[in-house]
C-alpha positions as CSV (number, residue, x, y, z in Angstrom):
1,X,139.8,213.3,96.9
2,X,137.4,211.3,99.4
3,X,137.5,207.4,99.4
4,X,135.2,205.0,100.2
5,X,135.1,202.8,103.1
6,X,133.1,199.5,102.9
7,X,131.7,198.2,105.7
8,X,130.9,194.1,106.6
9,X,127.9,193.4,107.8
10,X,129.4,192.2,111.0
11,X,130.9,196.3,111.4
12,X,127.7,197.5,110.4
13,X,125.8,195.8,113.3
14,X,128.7,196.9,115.6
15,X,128.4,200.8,114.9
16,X,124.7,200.5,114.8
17,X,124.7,198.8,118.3
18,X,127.4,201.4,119.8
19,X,124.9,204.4,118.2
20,X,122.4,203.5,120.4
21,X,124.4,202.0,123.6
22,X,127.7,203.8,123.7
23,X,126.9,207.2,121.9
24,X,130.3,208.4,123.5
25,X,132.4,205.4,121.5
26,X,130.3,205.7,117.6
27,X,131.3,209.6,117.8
28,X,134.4,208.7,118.0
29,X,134.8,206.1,115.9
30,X,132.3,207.9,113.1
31,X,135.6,210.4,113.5
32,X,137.7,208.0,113.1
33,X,136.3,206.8,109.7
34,X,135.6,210.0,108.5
35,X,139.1,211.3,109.0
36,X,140.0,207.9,106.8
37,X,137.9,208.3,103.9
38,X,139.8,211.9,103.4
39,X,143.4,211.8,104.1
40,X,144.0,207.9,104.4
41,X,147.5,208.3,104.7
42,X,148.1,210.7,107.3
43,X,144.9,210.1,109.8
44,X,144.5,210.4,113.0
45,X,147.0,209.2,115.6
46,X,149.8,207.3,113.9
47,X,149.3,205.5,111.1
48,X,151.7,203.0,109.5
49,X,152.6,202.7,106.0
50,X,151.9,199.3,104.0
């Protein structure tokens, strides 16, 4: 099962802005995201359970 993130508009214009100045930083926060939106309780790293 894949879930869906939504973004606000304020994220939106962050990612958008690292895609072009900090290439380095959006791949690894596109990673981050996609990793999310398929296994949103295990993840990357450590995540904690709410």
């Amino acid at each position: 099962m894949i879930y869906t993130i939504e973004y606000s508009r304020e994220a939106d214009r962050t990612l958008r802005k690292w895609k072009k100045s900090n290439p380095q930083l959006f791949k690894k926060a596109t990673k981050i995201l996609m990793d999310i939106m398929q296994h949103p309780r295990t993840g990357l790293g450590h995540p904690e359970a709410k």
